[in-house]
N, C-alpha and C positions, 0 to 999 in steps of 0.2 A: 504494500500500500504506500503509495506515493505521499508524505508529512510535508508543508512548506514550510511552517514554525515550529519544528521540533524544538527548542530551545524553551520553547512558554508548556509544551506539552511537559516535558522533562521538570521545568521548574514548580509546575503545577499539575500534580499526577490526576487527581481528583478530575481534571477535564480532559484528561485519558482514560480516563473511565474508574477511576481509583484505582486501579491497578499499581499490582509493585513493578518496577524497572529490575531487570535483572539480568543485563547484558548492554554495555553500549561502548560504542567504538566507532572507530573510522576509518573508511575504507577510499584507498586511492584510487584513482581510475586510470586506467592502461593509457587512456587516451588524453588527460589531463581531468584535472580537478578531485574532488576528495567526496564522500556521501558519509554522513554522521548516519548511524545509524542504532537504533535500540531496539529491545525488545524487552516486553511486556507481559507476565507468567497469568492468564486466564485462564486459569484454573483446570480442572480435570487432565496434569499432563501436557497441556498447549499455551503458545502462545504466540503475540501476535506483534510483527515491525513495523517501525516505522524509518521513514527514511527523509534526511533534506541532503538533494544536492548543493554542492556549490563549485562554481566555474565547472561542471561539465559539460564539455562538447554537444551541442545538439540537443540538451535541456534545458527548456526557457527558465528564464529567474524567476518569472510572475507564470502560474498555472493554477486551473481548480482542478484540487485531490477530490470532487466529488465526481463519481462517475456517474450520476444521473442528468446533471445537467449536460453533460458532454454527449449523453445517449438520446437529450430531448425527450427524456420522459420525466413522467412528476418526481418533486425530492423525495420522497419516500421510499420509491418504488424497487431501486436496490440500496438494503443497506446491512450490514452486519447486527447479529445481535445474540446480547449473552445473557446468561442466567443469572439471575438475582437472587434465588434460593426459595424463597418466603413470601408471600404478602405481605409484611413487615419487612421485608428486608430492601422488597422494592419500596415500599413508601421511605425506607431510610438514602436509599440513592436518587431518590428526586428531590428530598430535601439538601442533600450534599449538593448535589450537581445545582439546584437553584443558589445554594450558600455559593457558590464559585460565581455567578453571575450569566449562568448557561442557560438557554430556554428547553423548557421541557414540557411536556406536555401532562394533564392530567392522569392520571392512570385508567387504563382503556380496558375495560373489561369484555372479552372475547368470548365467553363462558367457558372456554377450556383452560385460556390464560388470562394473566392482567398483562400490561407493558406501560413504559413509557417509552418514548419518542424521543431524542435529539438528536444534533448537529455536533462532531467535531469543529473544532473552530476554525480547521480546513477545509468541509464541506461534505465531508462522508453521513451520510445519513447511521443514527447508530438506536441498538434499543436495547432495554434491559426490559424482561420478562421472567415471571414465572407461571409454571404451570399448575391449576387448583384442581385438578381431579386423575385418575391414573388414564395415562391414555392404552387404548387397545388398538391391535393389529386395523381393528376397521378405522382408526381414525388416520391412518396414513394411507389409505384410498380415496380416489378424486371419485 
């Protein structure tokens, strides 16, 4: 995933999703310039990068990390999203994420899940949910 201000993301994990940083470094590029790069331990065994160039060849300085608006489809429409554990635990990461100053959206009751909705502050559409009841094999059939 393409970061343009990794530096504010890094300084401010909390609008990374609260996640712990557990890897960062930088990487040269063969062709000139350097890519800061991190990563982020979301849990279950994974985790997920981020990246800002700088002076590489062929990569603009100014670009949207959102891939929706680049695909001309609505902000929502692709975007990552992780598990919050709880009912409670989601209502405690939309109050974080509003403490930071990030817009989030009320909690969306799906009847199988809740979610909220935001924005990295580069443009990735992102969501935290959980799920309130066990799902079975027929709910992964369209």
């Amino acid at each position: 995933m393409m970061q343009v201000s990794l530096p504010s993301e890094y300084r401010r994990p909390s609008l990374a999703l609260g996640l712990k940083p557990v890897l960062a470094d930088t990487l040269r590029v063969k062709e000139g310039g350097l890519l800061r790069h991190i990563f982020f331990d979301i849990g279950h065994d994974q985790l997920i990068a981020f990246l800002e160039p700088h002076d590489v060849p062929d990569v603009p300085a100014e670009l949207d990390a959102g891939i929706n608006r680049g695909l001309g489809v609505p902000a929502g429409f692709y975007h990552f999203a992780f598990e919050a554990g709880s009912p409670a635990a989601l209502a405690d990461k939309r109050d974080e994420l509003r403490a930071e100053d990030a817009e989030v959206t009320d909690i969306v009751d799906h009847g199988w899940s809740r979610s909220i909705y935001f924005k990295d502050p580069n443009g990735p559409s992102l969501e935290y949910c959980c799920t309130v009841r066990n799902l079975t094999a027929d709910d992964a059939i369209m």
